[in-house]
N, C-alpha and C positions, 0 to 999 in steps of 0.2 A: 765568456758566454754563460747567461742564468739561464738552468733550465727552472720557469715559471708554470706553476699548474691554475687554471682559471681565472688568465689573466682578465680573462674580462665576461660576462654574460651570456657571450655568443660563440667563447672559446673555448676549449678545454685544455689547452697547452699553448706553449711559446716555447721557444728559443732566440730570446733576447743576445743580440750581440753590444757590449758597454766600451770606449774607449779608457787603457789601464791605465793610461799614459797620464790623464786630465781628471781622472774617475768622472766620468762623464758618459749620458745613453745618447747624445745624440755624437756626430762625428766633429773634430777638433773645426772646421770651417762653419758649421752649423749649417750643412746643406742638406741635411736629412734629418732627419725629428727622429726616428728612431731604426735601428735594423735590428734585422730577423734573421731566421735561417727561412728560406722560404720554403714552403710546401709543408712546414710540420703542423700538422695536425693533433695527434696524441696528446696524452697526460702525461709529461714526462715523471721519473722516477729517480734515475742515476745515468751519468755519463761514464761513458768511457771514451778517454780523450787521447788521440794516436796525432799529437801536433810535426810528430816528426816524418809520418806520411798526408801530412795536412786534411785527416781525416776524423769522424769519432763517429760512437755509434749510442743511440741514446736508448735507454730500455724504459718503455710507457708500461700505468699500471694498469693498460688492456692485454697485456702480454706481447705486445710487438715492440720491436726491435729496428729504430731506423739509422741507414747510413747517412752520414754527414760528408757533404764536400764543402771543406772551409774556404778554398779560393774561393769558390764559387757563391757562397753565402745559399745552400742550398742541399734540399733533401737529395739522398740518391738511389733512391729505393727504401725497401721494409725486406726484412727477412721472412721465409714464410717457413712453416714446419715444425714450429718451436713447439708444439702439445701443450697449449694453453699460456695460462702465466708464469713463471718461473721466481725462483729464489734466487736462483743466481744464475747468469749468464752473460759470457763471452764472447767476441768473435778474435779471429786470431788479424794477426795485423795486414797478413797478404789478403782479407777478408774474401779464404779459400774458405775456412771451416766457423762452423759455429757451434756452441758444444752448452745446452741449457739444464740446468735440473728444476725440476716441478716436483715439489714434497707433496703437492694433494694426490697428483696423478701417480707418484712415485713411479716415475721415469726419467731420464736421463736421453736427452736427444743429443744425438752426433746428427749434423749438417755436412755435407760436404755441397757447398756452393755453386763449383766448379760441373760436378756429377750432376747435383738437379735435384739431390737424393736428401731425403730428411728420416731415419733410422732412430725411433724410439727404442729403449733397451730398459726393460722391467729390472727396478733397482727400487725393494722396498723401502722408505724413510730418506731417500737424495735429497741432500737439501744444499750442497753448496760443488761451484767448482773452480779448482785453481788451475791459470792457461799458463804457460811460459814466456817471456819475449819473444821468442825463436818460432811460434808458431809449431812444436812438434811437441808438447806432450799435455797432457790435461790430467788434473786429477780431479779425484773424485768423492765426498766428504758425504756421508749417512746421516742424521741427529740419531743421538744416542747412540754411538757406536765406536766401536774400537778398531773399524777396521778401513783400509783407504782402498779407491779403484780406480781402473784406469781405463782407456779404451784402447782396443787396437784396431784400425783398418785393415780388413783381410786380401790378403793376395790369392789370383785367380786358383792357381794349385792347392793355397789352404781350401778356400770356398769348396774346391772339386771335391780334395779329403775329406772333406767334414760329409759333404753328401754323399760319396761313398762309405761310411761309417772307418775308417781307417784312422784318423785323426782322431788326437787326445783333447782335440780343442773344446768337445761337449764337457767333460768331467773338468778342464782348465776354468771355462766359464761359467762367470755367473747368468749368462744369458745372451746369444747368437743372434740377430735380426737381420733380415727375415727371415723366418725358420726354414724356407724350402730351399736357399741360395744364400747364405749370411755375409754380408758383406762388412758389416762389422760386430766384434765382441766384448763386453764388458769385463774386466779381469776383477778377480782381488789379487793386492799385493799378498806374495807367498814365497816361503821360503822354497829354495831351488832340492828340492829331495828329491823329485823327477823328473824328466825331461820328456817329452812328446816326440811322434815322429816326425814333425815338422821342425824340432829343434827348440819348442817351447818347453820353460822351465816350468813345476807347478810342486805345489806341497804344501803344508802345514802356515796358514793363513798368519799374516804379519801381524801383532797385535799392537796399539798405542794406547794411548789414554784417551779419549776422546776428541782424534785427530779431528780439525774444526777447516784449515786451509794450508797452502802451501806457499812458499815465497822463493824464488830460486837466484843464483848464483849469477854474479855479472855474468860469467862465461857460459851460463850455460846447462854447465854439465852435474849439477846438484838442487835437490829440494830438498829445501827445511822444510818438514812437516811440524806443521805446529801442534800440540796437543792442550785442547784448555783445562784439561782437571777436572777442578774443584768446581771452576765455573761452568763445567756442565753438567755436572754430577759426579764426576768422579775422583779423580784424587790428587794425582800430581799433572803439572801442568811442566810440558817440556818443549824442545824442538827435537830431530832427528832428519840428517842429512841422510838424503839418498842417492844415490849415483842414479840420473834420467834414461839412461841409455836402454833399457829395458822398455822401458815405456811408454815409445816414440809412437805415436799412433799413425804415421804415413806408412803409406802401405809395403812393407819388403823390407822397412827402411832401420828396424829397432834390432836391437843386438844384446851382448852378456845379460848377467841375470841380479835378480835381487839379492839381498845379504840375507845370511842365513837368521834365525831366530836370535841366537846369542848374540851375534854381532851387532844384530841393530840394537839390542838392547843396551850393548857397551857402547856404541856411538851416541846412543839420547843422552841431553846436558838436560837438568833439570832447572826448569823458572819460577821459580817459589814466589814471584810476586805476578804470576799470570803469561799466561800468551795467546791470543787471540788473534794479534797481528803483529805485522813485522814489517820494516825496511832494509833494505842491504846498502848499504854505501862503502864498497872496497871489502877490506878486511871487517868492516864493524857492522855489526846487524843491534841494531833497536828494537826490540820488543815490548810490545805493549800489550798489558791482560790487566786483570782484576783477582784483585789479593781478595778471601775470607778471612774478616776480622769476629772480633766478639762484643759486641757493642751493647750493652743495658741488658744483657742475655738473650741477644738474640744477633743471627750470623748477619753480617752486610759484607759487602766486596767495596774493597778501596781499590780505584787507580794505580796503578804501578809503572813505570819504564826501567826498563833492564837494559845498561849495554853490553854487548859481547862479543868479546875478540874474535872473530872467526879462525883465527891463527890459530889459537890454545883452547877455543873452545872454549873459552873463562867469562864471567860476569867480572866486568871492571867496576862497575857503577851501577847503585838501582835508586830510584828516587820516585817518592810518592806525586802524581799527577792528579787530573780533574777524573772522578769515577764515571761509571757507564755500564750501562746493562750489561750482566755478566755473559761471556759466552758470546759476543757481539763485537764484527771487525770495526773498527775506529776506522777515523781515514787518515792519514799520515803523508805528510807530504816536507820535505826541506827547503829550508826559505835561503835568503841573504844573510847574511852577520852571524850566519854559523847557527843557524835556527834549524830546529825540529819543530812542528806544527801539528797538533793532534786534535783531533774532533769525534766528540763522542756524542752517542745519543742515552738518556736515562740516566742523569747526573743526578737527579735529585733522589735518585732508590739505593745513594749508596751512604758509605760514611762521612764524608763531607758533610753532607744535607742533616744527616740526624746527630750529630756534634758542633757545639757551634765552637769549640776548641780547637776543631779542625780547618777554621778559617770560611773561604767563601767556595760556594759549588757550582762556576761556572763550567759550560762543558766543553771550553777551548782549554788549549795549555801550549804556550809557548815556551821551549827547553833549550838551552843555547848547549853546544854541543861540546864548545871551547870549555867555559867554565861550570860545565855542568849544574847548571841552575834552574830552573821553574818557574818559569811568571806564569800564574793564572787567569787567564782574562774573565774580567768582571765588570759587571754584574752577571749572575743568572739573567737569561733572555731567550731562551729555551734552546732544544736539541739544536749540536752542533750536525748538519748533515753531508756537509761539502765544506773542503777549505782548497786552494791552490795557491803556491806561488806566484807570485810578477815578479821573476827575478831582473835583476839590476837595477830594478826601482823601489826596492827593500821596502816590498811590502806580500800583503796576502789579500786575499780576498776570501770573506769565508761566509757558511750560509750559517747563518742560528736564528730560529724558532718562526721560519718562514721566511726572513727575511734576508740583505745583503748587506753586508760590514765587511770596513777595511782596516787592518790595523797595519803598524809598523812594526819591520822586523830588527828595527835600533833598541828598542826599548817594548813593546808590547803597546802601546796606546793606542787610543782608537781615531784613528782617522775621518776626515770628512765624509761621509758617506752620500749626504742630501740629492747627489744628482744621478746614483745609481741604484736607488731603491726601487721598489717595483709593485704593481698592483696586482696582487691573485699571491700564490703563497710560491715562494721558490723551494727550490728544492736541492738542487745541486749548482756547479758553478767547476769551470773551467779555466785554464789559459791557453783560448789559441795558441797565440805565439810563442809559445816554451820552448829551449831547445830540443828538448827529451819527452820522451812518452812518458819520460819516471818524476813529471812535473803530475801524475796520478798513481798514485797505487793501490787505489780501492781493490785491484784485480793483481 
């Protein structure tokens, strides 16, 4: 599926369905010229693609949010409550919750679906947020800032406490919605130095480096917090795991507490050539950020990927990639033949582009995982925006510089594209048929 913006005159968006099989827009019998998702209307922006509940959700640059039923080739609504446009925003996969942050309005909306209920929560400078697979924790990323949050959904007895003035939960929070009855609260992570009468831990505010997103554990039960550094201003650029269970935003449902000051700081591994984003596959997590180099006397950021054992916590391997706007999640997806897949946006503001020693600055990078290698795909042809797998027919599909390209995951070359191009500017790009939801990782 291409999400297309102004596909035509009298459109503002599409959701083009292509066959992966033939790379082809009309169907393998040729009994239909082309299909859609029906009912979308919107400018699309980015997908979030759930092929394992045959569902996605597409976020337009009017600020809405619509649901996809893929059997169906068909909208299934729009979410309503989001407080405008949003930077970043999720829905969880039981699409119970939806959880958006808006940097102009600096708020932070908790959705709960189910309820009816849409619960803005004043959070100065929100600008991103990370969901879990499991649907129960979200966190919560500031620009500029060294510090993470989380939401809790409150249980009847807390709400009561808190309105009888009894409860720790005003001083715990960064801010209660709605003030007369709060049904949910915004936390910062904090070291446990004291504990509430409801059983809530609170203290002395967690610090990172300027934690940017989170990426969590097959199981579950950990978030790498990623910190970008340098690439956002600050200094070193890391990850740190943290145990979720604290953080579980269903209502009654979260338990033990955060690690203390010291600890977290002895569990952060430092990524000295960036991290912005991250993949988990088993034990090994991939990280991708942007190095500060010194180039003609003046600072640029090169590309980087790191891998790291999650066993020992160690970097086995880090090798220079296609660069991209610093401070900025790539999209990372793994292919067939032992392929890593990376798409970035702002290839040309880094070192690649202003050294021609550095070879060519296209903004794909195909990374084979086996023999740890690099192929860069080329030419420049602008921002990489969307790339996915078609696994078992070792290929990709990927969006750059408006447009749709296929290449192979045997060698990196580019494939016939001619029958899957598209008129108006695309934007993102999916694979229905994936077996896993983790055929996306933008979230």
């Amino acid at each position: 599926m291409i999400a297309i913006q102004n596909p035509s005159v009298l459109t503002k968006g599409a959701l083009e369905i292509v066959d992966a099989y033939y790379d082809e827009r009309t169907t393998y019998n040729g009994s239909s010229s082309f299909i859609s998702i029906a009912g979308f209307s919107a400018m699309p922006e980015s997908i979030q693609n759930m092929p394992e509940e045959q569902s996605g959700a597409v976020y337009g640059a009017d600020g809405s949010l619509t649901i996809l039923d893929y059997s169906g080739e068909k909208t299934n609504g729009t979410v309503s409550g989001t407080s405008g446009t949003s930077t970043s925003i999720f829905i969880t996969r039981s699409k119970k919750y939806v959880f958006a942050a808006n940097h102009a309005s600096h708020v932070f909306t908790a959705i709960n679906q189910i309820a009816g209920s849409s619960v803005p929560l004043s959070l100065p400078g929100v600008n991103g947020v990370s969901l879990n697979a499991g649907g129960s924790v979200a966190l919560v990323f500031v620009e500029n800032s060294n510090y993470v949050y989380y939401p809790r959904q409150l249980t009847s007895a807390q709400t009561l406490a808190y309105e009888a003035g009894t409860s720790s939960w005003p001083k715990a929070a960064v801010d209660c919605e709605p003030q007369s009855a709060p049904t949910w609260c915004l936390f910062q992570m904090q070291s446990p130095d004291n504990v509430d009468s409801t059983g809530n831990y609170y203290g002395a505010p967690l610090t990172f480096d300027h934690p940017i997103k989170a990426v969590f554990s097959a199981d579950g039960g950990t978030a790498y917090i990623l910190s970008c550094g340098a690439e956002c201003g600050g200094s070193t650029s890391s990850y740190t795991p943290v145990t979720i269970s604290p953080m579980i935003f269903l209502s009654g449902e979260s338990s033990g507490k955060l690690p203390t000051t010291s600890a977290l700081a002895s569990a952060t591994v430092a990524i000295p050539g960036g991290a912005s984003n991250a993949l988990i596959d088993s034990s090994t997590m991939y990280v991708v950020g942007q190095k500060a180099q010194s180039v003609n006397g003046q600072t640029l950021f090169g590309g980087n990927l790191s891998v790291v054992n999650l066993s020992t916590n160690k970097i086995t391997s880090a090798v220079s990639i296609s660069d991209g706007t610093p401070g900025t999640a790539s999209r990372m997806v793994e292919g067939d033949n032992n392929t890593l897949w990376i798409a970035m946006t702002g290839c040309t503001t880094g070192v690649r582009y202003a050294t021609s020693a550095a070879g060519g600055y296209g903004c794909l990078t195909m990374y084979n995982t086996s023999s740890n290698t690099v192929t860069l795909i080329e030419p420049y042809i602008g921002d990489a925006t969307g790339v996915t797998a078609v696994l078992g027919l070792n290929k990709v599909y990927a969006v750059e510089g408006g447009q749709v390209y296929i290449f192979s995951t045997k060698d990196g070359r580019s494939l016939d594209n001619q029958y899957v191009t598209v008129t108006g500017t695309a934007y993102d790009v999916a694979y229905l048929d994936a077996l896993t939801d983790a055929d996306n990782t933008y979230y």
